[in-house]
N, C-alpha and C positions, 0 to 999 in steps of 0.2 A: 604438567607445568604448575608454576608455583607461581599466584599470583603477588609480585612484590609492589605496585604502585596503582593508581587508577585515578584519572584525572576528570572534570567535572566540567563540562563547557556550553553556556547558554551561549546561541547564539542569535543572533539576526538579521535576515536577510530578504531584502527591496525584491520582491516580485517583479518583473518584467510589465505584466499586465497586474488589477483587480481579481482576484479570483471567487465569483459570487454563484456561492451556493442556496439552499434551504436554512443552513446552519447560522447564515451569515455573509458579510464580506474579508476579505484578508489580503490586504498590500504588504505589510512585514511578516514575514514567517517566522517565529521565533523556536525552537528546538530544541534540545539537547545532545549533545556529542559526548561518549565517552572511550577514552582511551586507556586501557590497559598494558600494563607493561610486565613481560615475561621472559628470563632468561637471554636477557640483552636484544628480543623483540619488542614490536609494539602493535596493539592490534587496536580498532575502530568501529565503533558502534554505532547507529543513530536513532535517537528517543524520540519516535513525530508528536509527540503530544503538544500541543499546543501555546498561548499565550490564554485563550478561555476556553471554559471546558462544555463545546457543542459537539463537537465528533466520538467526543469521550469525555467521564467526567474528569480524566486526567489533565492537568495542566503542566506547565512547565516548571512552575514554582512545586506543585506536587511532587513530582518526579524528581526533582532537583531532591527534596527533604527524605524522600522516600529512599532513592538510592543511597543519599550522603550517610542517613540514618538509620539502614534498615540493610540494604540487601547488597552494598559494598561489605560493610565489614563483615557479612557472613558467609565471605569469602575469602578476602585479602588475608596473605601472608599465609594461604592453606593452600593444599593441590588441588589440582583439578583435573583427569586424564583426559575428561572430553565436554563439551560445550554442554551435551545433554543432562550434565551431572546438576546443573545450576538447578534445575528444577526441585533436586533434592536438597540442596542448601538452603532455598526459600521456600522448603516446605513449610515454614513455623508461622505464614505472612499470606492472605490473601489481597488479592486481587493486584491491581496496577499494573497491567498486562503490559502500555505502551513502555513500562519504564523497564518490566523485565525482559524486553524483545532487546531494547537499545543496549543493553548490559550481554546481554547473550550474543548479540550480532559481532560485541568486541571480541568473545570470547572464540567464536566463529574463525573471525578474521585471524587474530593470533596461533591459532590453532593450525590454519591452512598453513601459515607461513611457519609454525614449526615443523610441516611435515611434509612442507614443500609442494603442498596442493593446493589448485584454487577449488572456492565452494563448489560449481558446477560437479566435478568430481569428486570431493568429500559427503555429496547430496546423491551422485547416483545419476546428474542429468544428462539427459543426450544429446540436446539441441546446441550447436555452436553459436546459430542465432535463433531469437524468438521474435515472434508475429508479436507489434503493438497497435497502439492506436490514441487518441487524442481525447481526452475531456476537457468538451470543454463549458463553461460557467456561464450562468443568467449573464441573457444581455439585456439589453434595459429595451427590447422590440426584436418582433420577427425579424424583420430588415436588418438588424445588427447583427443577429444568429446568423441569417444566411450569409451575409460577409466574412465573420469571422470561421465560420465551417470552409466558405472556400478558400480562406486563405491556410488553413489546415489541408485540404483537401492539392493543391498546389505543392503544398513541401513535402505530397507523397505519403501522407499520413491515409492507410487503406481500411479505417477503421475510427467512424467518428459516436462519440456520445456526450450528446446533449444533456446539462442540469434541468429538471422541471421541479416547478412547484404551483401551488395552487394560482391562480391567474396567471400563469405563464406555462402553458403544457400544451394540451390539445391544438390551439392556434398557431404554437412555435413549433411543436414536432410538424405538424402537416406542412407549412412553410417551408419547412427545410426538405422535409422528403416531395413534397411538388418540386422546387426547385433543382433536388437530386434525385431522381428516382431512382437509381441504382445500386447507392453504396449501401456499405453495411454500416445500417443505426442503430444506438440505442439510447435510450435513456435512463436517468437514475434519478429518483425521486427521494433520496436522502431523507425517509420517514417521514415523510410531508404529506401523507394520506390517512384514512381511516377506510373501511371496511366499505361505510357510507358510500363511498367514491368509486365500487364499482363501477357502476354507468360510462366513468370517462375512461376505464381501463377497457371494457366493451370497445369502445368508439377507437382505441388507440390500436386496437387489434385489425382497423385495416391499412396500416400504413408499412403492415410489413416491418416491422421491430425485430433485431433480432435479439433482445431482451429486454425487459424494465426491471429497474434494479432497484432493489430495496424501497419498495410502495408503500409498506406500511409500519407500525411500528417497531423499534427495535428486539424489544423483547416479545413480542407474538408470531410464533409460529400458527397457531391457530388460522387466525384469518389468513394469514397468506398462505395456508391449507385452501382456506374457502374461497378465496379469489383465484387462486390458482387452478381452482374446477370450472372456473366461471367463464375463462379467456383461453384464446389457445396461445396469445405470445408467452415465451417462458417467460414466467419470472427467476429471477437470481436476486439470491440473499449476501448482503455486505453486515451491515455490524448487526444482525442477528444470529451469524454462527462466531462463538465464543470458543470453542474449543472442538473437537473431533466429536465428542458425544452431542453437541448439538446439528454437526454435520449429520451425526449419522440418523439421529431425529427429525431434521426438516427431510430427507431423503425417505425417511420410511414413513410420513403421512402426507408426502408429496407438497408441502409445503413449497416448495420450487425443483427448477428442471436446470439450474447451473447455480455454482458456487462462486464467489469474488472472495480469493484468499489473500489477505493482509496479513503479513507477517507480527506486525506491531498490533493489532487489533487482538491476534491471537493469543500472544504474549512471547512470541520468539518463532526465530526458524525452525525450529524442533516441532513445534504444534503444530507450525503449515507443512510442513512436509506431514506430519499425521493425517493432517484432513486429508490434502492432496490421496495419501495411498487408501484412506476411505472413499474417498471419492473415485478415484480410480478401479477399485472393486466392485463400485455401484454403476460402473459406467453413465457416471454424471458429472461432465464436462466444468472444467474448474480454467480460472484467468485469475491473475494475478494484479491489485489495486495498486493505485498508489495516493500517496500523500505528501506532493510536494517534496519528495526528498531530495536534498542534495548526491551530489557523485555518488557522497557513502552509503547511503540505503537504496539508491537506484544499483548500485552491484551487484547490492544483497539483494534486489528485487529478482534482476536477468540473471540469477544462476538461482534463483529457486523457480522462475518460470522454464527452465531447462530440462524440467523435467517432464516425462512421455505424458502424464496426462493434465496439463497445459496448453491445451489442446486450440483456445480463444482469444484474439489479443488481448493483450494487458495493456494498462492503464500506465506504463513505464515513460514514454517519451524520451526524444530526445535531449541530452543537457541544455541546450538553447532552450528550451520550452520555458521553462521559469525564471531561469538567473543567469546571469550574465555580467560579470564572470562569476561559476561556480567556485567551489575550495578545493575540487580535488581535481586529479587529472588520472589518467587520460579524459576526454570528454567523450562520452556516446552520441555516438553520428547516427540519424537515420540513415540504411541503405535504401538503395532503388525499390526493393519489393514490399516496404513497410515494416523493417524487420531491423533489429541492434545488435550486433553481437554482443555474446556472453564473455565474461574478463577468464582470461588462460593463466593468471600470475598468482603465484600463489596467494593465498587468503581471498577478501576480495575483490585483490587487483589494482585496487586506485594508492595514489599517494595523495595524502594531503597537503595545501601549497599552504606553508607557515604564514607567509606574508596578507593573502587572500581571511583564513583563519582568523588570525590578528586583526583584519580591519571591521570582522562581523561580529566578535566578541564581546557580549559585555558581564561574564564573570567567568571566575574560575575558579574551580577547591582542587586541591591536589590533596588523598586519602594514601596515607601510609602504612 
């Protein structure tokens, strides 16, 4: 295919609820969407990076300069036979992972629809539907977490995790798991720890966790080597695997016992399906994150968790979870067993609704 156009779209859009993590709070999400156009198709990307740069140091504005100026036109108006080729077009360009996932995701989507495949099967996966489950954000007291867990817990969500951070962990996990004893918990402490902090990961090990996620800082493997000898709940690593070679490094000094793969964190579906078959080799159980995405990257999510070793719910949700109305459609329903299905159409599935699009909007470059 021959890339002829690619369109540029911040957008913004009202969260349902507050979503308060370590990093921060976030009532507007603001994004990047990119649309390529190929051989009288058009495909769909989504760039999660941000409005400020705590999850990554990318932002919107970043992303926005970095694609318009850098790693569009070193492609546009050239072939491309397969999505994976992009990595070799920006070889000349480090880093900006979130903005090279969103660009690759469109290439993804167009790709299926020339070849009349959706991702699920251009990826290899088997699952028609996959296991999720719900994160959900600081509440301002125990008492508000146990509310909001059961009203998650009620729409069938079979799989909840809790945000902890320093004065809100220990007293809010136990709360929740006294008043559930049974479900499957976890937390994710979004590098809100030090080493130091042992002691409360000790004490969190008897509440029965079935993981803590990302406890310490983003770039050390190390210690979460050394805490990981210390506790028996696994821990799982989130924005401390950067690519397949850091997979395969937290894995061989035991730095954690599961993986949370993010396709945008990685810098595209090409890199998460890497880790995924490293991980898969090492038989070490991997789930798929998510980031607030709209329709378009929750697609791209359930057809890379599709795949056999995916083993843990993911962090997917249903559309209702954060927006209301989304842009795209179909919407993802949860089913009875906690589980969404994966999109059957070709690319990934969704169409975007012009009118919804239009009203979240607030720029746009069209690159020729």
């Amino acid at each position: 295919m021959r890339i002829e156009r690619i369109e540029l779209h911040h957008i913004k859009m009202r969260l349902k609820n507050t979503f308060i993590t370590s990093f921060g709070e976030e009532l507007d999400r603001e994004c990047l969407l990119v649309r390529v156009y190929s051989e009288g198709l058009d495909g769909w990307g989504e760039c999660v990076a941000t409005r400020v740069p705590g999850f990554s140091y990318e932002t919107v504005e970043t992303a926005w300069h970095v694609l318009r100026d850098f790693f569009i036109p070193a492609i546009l108006n050239r072939p491309i036979s397969h999505p994976r080729e992009l990595k070799q077009h920006l070889q000349a360009y480090k880093g900006h992972p979130l903005a090279r996932a969103g660009l690759e995701m469109a290439l993804w989507d167009i790709g299926g629809k020339l070849d009349g495949k959706c991702l699920r099967e251009l990826f290899g996966g088997e699952k028609h539907s996959v296991p999720v489950g719900v994160s959900v954000g600081i509440q301002e007291n125990p008492e508000a977490m146990i509310a909001k867990v059961g009203e998650y817990l009620q729409l069938g969500y079979g799989r909840i995790k809790i945000k902890i951070k320093p004065s809100a962990d220990m007293e809010v996990a136990s709360a929740v798991r006294d008043r559930y004893p049974d479900i499957n918990l976890q937390v994710d402490a979004n590098s809100a720890y030090a080493l130091s902090d042992a002691p409360l990961f000790k004490d969190l090990d008897s509440l029965d966790l079935s993981m803590i996620e990302q406890p310490l800082a983003e770039d050390d493997l190390i210690d979460h080597a050394a805490l990981q000898a210390q506790i028996k709940t696994p821990l799982c690593l989130d924005e401390s695997i950067r690519n397949q070679r850091h997979a395969g490094q937290a894995i061989a000094i035991e730095a954690c016992r599961v993986i949370n793969i993010k396709s945008g964190r990685v810098g595209g579906l090409t890199e998460a399906i890497a880790i995924h078959d490293c991980c898969l080799r090492e038989g070490v159980p991997v789930w798929c994150g998510g980031m607030l995405e709209t329709g378009i990257g929750r697609a791209a999510n359930l057809a890379l968790a599709s795949l056999p070793g995916f083993t843990l719910p993911g962090d997917i949700s249903a559309s209702d979870r954060y927006y209301d109305p989304d842009i795209a459609e179909p919407r993802f329903m949860l089913n009875s067993d906690s589980t969404i299905d994966v999109p059957d159409r070709p690319g990934l599935g969704v169409d975007v609704l012009p009118e919804e699009l239009e009203r979240v909007t607030v720029k746009v470059d069209v690159l020729t």
